[in-house]
Biopython code that builds the backbone (N, CA, C, O; Angstrom):
import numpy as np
from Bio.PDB.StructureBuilder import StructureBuilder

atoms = [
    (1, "UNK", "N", (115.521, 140.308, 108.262)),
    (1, "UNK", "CA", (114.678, 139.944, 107.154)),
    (1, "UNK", "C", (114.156, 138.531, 107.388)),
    (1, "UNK", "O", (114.946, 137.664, 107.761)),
    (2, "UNK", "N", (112.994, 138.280, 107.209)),
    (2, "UNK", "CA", (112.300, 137.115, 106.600)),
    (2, "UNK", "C", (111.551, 136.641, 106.280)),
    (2, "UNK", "O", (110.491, 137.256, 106.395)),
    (3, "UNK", "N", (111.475, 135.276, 105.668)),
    (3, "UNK", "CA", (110.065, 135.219, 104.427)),
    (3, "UNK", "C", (109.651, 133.649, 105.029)),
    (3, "UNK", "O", (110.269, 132.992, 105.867)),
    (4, "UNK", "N", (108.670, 133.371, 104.464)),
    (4, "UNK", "CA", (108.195, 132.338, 104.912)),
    (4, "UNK", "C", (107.547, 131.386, 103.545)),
    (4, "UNK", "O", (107.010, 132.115, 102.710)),
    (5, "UNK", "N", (107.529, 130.460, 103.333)),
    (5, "UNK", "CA", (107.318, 129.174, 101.802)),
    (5, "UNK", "C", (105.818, 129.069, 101.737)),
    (5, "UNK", "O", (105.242, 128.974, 102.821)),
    (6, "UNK", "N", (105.205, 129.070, 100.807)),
    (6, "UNK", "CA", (103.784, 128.504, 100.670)),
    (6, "UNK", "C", (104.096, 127.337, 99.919)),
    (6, "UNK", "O", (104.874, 127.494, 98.979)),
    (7, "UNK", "N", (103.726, 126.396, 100.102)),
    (7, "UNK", "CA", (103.571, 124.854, 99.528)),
    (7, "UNK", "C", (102.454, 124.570, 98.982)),
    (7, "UNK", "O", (102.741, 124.133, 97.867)),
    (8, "UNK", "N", (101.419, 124.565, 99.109)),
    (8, "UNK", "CA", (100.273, 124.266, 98.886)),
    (8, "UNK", "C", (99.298, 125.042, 98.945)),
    (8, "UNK", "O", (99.079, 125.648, 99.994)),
    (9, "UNK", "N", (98.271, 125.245, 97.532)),
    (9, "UNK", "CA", (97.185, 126.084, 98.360)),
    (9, "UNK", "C", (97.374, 127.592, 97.419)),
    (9, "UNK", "O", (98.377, 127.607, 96.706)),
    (10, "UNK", "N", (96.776, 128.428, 97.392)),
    (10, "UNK", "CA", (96.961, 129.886, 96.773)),
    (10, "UNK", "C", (97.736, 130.677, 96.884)),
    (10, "UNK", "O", (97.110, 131.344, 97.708)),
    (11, "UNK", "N", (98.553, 131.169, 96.760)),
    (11, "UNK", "CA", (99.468, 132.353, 97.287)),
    (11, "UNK", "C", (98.423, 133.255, 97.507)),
    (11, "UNK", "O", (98.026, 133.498, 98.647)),
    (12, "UNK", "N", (97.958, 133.760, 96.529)),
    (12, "UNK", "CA", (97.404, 135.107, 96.462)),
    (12, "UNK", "C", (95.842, 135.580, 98.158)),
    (12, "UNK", "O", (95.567, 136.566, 98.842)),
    (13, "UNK", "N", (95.196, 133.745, 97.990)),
    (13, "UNK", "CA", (94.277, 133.561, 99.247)),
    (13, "UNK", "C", (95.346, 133.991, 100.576)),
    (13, "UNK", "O", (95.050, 134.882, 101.373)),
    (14, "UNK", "N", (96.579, 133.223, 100.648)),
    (14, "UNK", "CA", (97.186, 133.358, 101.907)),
    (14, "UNK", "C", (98.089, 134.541, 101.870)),
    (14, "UNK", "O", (98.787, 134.740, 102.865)),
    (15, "UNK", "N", (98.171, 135.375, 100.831)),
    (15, "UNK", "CA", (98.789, 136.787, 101.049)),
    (15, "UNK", "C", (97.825, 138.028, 101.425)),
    (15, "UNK", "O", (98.256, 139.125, 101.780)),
    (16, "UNK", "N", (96.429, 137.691, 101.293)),
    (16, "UNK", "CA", (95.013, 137.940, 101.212)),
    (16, "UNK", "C", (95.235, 138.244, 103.145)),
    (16, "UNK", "O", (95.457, 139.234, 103.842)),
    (17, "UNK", "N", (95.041, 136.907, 103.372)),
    (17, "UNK", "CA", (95.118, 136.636, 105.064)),
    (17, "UNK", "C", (96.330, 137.066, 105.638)),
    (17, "UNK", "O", (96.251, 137.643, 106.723)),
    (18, "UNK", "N", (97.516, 136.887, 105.088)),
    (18, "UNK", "CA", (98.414, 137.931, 106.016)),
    (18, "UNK", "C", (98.546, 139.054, 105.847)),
    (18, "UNK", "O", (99.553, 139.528, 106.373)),
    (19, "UNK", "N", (97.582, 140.085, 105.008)),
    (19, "UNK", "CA", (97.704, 141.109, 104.871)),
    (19, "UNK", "C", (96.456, 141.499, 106.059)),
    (19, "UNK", "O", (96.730, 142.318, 106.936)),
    (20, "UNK", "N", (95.334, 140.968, 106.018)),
    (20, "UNK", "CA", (94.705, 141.052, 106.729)),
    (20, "UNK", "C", (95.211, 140.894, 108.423)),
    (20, "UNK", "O", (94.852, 141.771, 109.209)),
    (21, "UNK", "N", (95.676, 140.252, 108.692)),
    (21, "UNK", "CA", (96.389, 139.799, 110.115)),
    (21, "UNK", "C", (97.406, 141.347, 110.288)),
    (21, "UNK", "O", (97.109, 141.909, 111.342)),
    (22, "UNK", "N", (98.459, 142.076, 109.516)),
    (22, "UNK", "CA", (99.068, 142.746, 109.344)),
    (22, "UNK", "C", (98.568, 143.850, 109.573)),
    (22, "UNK", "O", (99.119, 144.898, 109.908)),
    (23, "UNK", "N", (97.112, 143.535, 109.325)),
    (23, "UNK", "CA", (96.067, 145.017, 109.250)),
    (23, "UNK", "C", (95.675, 145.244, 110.661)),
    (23, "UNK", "O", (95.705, 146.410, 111.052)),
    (24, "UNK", "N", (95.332, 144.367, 111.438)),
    (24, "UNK", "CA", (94.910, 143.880, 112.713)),
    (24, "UNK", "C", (95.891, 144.584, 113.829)),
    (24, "UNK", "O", (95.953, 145.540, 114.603)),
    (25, "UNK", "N", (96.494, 143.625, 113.442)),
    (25, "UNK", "CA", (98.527, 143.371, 114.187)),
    (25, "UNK", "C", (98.901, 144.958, 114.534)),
    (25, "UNK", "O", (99.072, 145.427, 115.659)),
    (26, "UNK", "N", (98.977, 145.627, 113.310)),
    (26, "UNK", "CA", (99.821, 146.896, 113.616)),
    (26, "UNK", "C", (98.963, 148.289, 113.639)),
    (26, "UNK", "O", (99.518, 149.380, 113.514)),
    (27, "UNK", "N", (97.874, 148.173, 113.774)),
    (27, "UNK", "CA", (96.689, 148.554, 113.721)),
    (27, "UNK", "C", (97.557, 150.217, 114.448)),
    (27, "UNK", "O", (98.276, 150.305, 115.444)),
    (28, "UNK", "N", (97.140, 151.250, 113.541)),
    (28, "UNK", "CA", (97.873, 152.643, 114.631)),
    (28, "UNK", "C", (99.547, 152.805, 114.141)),
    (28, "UNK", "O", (100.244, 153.810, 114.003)),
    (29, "UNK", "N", (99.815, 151.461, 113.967)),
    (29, "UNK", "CA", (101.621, 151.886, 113.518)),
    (29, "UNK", "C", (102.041, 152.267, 112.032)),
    (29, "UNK", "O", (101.394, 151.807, 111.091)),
    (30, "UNK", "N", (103.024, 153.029, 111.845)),
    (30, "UNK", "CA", (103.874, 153.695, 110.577)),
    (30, "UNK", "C", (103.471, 152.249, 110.055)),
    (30, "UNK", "O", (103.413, 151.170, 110.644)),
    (31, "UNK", "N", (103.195, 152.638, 108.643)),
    (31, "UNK", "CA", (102.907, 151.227, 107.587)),
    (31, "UNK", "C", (104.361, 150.647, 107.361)),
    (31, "UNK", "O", (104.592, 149.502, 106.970)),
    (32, "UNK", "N", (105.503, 151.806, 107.729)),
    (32, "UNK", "CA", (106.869, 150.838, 107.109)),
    (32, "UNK", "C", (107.434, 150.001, 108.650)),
    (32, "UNK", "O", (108.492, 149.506, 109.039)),
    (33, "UNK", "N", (106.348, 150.152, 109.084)),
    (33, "UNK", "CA", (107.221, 149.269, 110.450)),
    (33, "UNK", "C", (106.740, 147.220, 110.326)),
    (33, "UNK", "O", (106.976, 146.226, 111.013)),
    (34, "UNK", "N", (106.023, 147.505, 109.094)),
    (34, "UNK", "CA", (105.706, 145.921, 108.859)),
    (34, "UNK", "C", (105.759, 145.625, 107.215)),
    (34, "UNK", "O", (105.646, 146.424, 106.286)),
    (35, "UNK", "N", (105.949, 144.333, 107.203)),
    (35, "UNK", "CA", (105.821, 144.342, 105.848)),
    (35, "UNK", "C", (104.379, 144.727, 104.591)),
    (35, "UNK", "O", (103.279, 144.307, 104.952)),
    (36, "UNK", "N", (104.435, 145.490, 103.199)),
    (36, "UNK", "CA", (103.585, 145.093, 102.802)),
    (36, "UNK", "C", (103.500, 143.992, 101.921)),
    (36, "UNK", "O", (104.451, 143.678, 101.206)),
    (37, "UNK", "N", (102.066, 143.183, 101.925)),
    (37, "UNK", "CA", (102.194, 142.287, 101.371)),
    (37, "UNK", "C", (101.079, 141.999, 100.226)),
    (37, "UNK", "O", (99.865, 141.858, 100.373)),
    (38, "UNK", "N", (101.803, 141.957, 99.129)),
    (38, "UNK", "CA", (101.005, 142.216, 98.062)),
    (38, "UNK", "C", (100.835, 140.862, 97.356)),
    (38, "UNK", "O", (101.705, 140.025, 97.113)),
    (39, "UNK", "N", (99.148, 140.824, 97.002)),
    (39, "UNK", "CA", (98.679, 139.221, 96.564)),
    (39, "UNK", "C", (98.667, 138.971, 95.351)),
    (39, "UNK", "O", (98.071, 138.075, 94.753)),
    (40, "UNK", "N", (99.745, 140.266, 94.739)),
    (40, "UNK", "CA", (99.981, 139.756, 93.466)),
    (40, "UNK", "C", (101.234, 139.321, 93.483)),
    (40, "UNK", "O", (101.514, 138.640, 92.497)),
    (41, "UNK", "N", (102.465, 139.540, 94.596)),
    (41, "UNK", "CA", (103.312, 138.839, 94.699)),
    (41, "UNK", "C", (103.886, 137.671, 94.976)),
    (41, "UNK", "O", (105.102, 137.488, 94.926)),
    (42, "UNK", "N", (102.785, 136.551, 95.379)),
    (42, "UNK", "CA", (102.866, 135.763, 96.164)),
    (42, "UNK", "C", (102.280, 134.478, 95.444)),
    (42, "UNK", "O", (101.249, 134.665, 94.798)),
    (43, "UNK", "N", (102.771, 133.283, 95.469)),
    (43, "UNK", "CA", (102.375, 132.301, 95.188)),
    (43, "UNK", "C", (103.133, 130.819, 95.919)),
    (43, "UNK", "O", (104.157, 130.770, 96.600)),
    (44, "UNK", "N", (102.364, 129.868, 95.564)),
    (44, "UNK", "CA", (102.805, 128.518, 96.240)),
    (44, "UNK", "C", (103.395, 127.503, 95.224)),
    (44, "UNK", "O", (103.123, 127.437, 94.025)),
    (45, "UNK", "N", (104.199, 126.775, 95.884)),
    (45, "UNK", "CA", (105.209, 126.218, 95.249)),
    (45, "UNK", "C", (104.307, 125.165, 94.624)),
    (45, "UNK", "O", (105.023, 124.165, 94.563)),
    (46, "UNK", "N", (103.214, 124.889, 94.170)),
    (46, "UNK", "CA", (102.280, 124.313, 93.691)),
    (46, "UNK", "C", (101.795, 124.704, 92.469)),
    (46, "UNK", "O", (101.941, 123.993, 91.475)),
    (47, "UNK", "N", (101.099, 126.013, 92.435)),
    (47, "UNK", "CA", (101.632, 127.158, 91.704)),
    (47, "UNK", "C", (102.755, 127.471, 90.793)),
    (47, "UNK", "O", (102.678, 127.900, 89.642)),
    (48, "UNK", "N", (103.992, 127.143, 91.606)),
    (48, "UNK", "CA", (105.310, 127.561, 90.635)),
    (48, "UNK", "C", (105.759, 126.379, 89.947)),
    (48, "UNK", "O", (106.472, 126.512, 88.952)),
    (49, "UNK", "N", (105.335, 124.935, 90.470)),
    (49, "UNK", "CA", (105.981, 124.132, 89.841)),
    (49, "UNK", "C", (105.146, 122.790, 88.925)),
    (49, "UNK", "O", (104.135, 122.981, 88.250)),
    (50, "UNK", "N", (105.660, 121.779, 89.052)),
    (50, "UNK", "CA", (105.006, 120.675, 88.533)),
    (50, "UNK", "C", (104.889, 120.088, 89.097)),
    (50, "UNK", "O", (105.045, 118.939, 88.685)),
    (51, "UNK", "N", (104.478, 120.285, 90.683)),
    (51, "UNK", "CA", (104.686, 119.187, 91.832)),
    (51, "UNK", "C", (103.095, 119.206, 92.261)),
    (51, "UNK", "O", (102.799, 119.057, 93.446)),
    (52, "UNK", "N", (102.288, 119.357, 91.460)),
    (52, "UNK", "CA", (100.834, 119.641, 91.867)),
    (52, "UNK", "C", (100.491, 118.383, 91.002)),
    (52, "UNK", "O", (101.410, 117.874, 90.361)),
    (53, "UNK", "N", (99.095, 117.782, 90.931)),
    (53, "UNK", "CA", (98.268, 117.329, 89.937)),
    (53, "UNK", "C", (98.176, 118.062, 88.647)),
    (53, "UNK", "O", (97.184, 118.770, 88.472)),
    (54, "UNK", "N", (99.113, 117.980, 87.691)),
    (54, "UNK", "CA", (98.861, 118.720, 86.466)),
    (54, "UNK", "C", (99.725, 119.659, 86.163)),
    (54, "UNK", "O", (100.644, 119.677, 86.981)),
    (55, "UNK", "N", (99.837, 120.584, 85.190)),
    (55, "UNK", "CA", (100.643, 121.549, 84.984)),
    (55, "UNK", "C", (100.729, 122.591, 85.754)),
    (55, "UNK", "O", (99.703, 123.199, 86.056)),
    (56, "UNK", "N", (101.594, 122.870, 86.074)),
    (56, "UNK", "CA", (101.765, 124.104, 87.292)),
    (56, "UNK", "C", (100.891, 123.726, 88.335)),
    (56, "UNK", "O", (100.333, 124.714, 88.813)),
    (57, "UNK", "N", (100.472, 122.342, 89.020)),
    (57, "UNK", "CA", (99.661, 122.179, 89.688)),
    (57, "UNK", "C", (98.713, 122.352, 89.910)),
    (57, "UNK", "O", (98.427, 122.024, 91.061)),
    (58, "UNK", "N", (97.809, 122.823, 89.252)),
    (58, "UNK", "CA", (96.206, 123.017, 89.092)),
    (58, "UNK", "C", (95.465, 121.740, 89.053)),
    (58, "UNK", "O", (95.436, 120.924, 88.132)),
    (59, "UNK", "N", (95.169, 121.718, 89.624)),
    (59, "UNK", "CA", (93.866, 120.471, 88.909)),
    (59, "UNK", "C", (92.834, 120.799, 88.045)),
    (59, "UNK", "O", (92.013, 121.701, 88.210)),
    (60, "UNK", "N", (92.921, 119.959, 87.035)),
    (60, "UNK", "CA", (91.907, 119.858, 85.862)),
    (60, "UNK", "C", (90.723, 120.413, 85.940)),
    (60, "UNK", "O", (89.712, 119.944, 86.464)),
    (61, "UNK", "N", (90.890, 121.617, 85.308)),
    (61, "UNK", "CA", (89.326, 122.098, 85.373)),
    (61, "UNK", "C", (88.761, 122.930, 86.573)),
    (61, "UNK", "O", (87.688, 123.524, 86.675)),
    (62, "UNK", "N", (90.105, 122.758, 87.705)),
    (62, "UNK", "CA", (89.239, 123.461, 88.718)),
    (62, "UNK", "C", (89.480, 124.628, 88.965)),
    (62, "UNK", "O", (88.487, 125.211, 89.400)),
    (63, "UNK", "N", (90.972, 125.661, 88.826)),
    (63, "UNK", "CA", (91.740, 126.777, 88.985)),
    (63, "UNK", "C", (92.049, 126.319, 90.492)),
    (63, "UNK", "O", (92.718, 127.158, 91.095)),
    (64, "UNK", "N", (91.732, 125.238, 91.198)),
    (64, "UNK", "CA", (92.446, 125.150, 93.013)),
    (64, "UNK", "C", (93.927, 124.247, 92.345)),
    (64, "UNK", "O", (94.215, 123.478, 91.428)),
    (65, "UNK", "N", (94.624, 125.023, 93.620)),
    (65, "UNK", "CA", (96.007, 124.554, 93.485)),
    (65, "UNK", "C", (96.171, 123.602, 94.430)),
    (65, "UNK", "O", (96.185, 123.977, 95.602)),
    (66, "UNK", "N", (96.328, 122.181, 94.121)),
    (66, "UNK", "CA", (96.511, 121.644, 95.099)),
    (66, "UNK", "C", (97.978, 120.481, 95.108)),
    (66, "UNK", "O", (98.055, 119.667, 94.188)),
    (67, "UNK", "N", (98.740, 120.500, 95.874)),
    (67, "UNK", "CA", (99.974, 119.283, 95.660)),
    (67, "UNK", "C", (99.906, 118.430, 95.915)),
    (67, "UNK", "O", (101.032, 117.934, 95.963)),
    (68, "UNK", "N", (98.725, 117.369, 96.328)),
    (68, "UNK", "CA", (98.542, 116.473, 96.422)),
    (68, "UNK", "C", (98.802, 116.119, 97.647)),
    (68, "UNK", "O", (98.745, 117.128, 98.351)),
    (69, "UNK", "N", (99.007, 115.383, 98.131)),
    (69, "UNK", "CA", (99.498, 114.998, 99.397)),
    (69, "UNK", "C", (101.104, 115.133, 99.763)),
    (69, "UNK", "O", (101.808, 114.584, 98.916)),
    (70, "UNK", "N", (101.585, 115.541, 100.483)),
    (70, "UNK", "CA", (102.671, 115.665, 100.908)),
    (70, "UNK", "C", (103.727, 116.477, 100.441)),
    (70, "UNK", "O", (104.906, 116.333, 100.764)),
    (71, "UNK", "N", (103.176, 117.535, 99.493)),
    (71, "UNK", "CA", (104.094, 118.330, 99.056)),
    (71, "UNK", "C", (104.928, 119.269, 100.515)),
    (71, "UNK", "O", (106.095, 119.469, 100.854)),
    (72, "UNK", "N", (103.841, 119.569, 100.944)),
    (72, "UNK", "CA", (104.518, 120.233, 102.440)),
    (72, "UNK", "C", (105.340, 119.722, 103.375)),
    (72, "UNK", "O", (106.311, 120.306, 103.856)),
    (73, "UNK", "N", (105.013, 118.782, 103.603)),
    (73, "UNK", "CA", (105.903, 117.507, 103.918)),
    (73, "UNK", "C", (107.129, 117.320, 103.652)),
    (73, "UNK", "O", (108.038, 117.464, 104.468)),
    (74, "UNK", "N", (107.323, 116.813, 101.899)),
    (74, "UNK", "CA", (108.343, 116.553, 100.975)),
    (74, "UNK", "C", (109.252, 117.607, 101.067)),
    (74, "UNK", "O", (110.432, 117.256, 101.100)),
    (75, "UNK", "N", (108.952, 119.193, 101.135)),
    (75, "UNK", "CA", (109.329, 120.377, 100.784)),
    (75, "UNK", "C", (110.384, 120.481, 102.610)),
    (75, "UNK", "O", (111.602, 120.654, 102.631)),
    (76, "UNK", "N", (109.667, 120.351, 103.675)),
    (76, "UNK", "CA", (110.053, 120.383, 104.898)),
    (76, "UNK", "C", (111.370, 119.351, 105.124)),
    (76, "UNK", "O", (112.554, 119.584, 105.367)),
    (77, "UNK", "N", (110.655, 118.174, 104.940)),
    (77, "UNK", "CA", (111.701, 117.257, 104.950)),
    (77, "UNK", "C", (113.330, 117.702, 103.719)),
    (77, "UNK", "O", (114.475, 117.488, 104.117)),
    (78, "UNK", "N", (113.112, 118.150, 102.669)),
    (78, "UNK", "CA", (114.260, 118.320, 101.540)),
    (78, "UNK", "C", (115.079, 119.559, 102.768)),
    (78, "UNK", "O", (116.305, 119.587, 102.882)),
    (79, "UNK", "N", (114.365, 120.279, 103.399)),
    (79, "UNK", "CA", (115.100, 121.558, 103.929)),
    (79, "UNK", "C", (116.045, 121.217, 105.219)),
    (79, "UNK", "O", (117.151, 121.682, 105.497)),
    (80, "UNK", "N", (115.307, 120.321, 105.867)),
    (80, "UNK", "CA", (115.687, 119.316, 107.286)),
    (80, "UNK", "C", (117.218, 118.284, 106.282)),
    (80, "UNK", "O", (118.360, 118.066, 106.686)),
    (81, "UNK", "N", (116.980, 118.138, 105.797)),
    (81, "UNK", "CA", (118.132, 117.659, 104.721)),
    (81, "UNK", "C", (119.229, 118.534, 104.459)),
    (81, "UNK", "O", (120.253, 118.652, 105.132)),
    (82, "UNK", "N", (118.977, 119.013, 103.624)),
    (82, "UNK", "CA", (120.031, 120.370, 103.598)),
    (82, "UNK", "C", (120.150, 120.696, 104.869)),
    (82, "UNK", "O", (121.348, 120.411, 104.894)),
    (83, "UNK", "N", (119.927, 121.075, 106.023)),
    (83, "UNK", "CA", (120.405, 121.529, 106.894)),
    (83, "UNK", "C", (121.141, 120.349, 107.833)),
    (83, "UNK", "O", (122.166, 120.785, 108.357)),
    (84, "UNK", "N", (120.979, 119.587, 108.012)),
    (84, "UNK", "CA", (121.523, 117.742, 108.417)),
    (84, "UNK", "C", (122.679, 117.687, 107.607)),
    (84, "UNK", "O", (123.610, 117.069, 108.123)),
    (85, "UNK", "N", (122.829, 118.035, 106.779)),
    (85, "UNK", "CA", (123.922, 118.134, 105.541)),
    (85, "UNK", "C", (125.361, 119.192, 105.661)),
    (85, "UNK", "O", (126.436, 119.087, 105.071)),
    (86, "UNK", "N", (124.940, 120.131, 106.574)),
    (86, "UNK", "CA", (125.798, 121.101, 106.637)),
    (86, "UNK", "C", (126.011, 120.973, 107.993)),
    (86, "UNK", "O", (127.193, 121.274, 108.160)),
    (87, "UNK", "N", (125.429, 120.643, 109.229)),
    (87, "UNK", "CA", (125.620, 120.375, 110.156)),
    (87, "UNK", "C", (127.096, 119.736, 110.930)),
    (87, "UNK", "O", (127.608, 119.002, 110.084)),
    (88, "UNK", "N", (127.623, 119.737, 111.707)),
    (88, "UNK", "CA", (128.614, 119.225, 112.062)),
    (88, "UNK", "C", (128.189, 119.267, 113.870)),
    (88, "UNK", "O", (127.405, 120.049, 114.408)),
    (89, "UNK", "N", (128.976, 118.183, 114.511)),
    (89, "UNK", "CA", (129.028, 117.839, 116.072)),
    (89, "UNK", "C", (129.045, 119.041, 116.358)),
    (89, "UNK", "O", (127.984, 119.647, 116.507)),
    (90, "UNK", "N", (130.136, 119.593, 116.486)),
    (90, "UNK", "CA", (130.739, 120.816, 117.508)),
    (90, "UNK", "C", (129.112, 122.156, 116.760)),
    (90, "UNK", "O", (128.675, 123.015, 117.526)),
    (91, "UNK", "N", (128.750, 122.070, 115.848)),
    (91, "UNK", "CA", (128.170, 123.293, 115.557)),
    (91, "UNK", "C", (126.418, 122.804, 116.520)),
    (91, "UNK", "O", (125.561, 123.553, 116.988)),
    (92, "UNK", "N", (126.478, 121.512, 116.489)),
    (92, "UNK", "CA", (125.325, 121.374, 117.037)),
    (92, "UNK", "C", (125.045, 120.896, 118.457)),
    (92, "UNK", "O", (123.964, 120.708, 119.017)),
    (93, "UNK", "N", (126.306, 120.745, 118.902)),
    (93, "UNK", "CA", (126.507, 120.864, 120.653)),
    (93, "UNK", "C", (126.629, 122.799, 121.028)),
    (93, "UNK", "O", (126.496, 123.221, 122.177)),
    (94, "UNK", "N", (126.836, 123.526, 120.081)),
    (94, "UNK", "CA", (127.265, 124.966, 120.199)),
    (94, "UNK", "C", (125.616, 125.539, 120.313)),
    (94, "UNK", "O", (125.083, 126.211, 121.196)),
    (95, "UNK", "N", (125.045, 124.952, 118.990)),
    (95, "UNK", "CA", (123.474, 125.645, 119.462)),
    (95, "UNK", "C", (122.894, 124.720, 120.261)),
    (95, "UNK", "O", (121.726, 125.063, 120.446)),
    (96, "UNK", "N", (123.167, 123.640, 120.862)),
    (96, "UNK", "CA", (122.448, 123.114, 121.887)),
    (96, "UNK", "C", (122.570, 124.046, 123.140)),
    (96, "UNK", "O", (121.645, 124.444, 123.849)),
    (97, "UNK", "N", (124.327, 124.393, 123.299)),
    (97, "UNK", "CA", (124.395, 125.428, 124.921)),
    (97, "UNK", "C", (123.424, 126.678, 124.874)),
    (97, "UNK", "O", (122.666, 127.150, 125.722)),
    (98, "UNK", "N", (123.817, 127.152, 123.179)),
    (98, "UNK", "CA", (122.884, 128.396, 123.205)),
    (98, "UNK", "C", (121.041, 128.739, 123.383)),
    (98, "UNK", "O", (120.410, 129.751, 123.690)),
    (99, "UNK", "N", (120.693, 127.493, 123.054)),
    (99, "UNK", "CA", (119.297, 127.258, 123.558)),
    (99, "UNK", "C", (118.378, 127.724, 124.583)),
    (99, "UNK", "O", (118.160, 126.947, 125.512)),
    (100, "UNK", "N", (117.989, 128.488, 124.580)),
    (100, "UNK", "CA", (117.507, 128.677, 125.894)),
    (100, "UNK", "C", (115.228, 129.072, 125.440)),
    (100, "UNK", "O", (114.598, 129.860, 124.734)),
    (101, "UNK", "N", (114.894, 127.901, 126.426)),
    (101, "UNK", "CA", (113.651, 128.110, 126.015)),
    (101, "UNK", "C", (113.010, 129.027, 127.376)),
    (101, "UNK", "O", (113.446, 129.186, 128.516)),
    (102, "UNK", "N", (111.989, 129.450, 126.801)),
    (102, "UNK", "CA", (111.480, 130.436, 127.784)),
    (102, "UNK", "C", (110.665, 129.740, 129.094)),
    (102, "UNK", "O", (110.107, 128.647, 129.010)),
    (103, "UNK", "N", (110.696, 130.541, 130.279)),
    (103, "UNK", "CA", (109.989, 129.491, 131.793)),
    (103, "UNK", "C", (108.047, 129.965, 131.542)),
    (103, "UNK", "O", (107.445, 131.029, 131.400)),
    (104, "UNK", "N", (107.676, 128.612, 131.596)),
    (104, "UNK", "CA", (105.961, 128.642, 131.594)),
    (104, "UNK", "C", (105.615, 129.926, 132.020)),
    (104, "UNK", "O", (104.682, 130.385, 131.361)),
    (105, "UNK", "N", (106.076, 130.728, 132.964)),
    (105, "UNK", "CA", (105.439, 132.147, 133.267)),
    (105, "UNK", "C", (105.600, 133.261, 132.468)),
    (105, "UNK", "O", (104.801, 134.187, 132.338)),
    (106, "UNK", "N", (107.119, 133.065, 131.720)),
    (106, "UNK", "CA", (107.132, 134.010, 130.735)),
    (106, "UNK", "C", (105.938, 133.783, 129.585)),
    (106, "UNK", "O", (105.230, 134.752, 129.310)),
    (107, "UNK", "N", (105.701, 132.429, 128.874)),
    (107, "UNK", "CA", (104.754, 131.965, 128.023)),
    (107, "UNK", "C", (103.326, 132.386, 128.549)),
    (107, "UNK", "O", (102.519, 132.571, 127.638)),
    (108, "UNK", "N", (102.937, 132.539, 129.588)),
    (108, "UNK", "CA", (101.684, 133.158, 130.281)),
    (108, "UNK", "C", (101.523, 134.608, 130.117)),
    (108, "UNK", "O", (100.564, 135.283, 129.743)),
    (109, "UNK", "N", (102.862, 134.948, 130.543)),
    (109, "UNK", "CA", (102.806, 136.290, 130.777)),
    (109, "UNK", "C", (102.624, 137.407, 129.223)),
    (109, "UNK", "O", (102.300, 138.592, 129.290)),
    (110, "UNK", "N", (102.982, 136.511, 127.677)),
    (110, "UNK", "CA", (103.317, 136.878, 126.739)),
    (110, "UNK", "C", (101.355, 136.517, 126.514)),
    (110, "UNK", "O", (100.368, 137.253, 126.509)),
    (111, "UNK", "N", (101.548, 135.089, 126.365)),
    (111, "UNK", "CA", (99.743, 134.996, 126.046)),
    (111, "UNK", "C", (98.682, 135.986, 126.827)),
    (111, "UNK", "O", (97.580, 136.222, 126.330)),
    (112, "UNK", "N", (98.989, 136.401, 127.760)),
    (112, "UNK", "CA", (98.061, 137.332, 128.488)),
    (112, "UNK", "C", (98.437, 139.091, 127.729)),
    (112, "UNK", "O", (97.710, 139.898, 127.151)),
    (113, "UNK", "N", (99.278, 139.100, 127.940)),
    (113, "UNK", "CA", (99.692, 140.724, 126.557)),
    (113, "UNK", "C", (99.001, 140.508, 124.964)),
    (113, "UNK", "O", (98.336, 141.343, 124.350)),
    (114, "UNK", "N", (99.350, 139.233, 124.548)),
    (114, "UNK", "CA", (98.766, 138.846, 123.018)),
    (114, "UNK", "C", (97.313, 139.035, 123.414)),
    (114, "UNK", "O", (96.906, 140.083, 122.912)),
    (115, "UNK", "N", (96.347, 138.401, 124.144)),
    (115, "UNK", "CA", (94.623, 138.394, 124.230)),
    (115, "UNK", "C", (94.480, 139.632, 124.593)),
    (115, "UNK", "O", (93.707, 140.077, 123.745)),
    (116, "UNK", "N", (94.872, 140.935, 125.709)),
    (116, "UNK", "CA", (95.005, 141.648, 126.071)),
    (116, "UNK", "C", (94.866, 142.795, 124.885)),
    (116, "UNK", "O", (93.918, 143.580, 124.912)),
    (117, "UNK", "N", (95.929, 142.846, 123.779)),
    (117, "UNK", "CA", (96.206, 143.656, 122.478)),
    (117, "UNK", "C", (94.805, 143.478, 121.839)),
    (117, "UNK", "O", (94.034, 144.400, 121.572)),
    (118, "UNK", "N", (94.532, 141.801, 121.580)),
    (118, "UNK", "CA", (93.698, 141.570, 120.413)),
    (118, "UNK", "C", (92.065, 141.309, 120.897)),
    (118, "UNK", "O", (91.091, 141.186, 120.154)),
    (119, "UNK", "N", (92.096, 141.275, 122.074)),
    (119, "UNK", "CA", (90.967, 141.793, 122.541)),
    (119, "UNK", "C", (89.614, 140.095, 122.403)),
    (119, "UNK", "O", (88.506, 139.929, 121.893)),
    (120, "UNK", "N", (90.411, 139.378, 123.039)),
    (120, "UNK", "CA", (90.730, 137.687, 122.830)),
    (120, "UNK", "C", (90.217, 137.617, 124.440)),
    (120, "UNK", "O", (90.184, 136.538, 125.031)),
]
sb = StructureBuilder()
sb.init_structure("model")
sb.init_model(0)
sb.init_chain("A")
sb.init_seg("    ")
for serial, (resi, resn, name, xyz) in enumerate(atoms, 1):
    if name == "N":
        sb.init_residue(resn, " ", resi, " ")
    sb.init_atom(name, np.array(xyz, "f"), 0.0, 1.0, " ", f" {name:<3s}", serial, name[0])
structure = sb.get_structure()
């Protein structure tokens, strides 16, 4: 499972676009092999809270949701926190061994399948 945060900005515009991408993406596959994503489910923490210009973050008069500067930021950094927080030596020498980044040819070899699919 997983989900991903909107901070700033529309839910409903950027559930809009990953539904669209989704449409693209799996183009031919069983619909339950991806998520659906519905733009009435979706909103930004701008949206949900008081961390925007104004109530529920709207700005005055305009219906755009915007957090001003650095809500995405603020929101990233609080999570980098909490996780710095729970952290310990031994757990982070443990995912350091486990690390393993991929060799430039694999990264070629993946970007050439991705343009290849999407026709890029």
């Amino acid at each position: 499972m997983q989900a991903f945060v909107i901070a700033e900005g529309e839910g409903a515009a950027r559930a809009d676009a990953v539904r669209g991408f989704y449409k693209l993406a799996a183009e031919g596959a069983d619909p339950s092999a991806y998520p659906d994503v519905g733009v009435d489910r979706m909103a930004s923490l701008a949206e949900l809270t008081d961390a925007g210009s104004g109530a529920g973050g709207a700005s005055a008069g305009t219906g755009s949701y915007s957090a001003g500067p650095g809500l995405a930021a603020r929101f990233a950094a609080a999570v980098k926190d909490v996780i710095r927080a729970h952290q310990t030596p031994a757990g982070i020498a443990s995912a350091e061994a486990a690390l393993r980044l991929p060799a430039p040819a694999e990264i070629e070899e993946m970007a050439a399948s991705l343009r290849k699919r999407y026709g890029l």
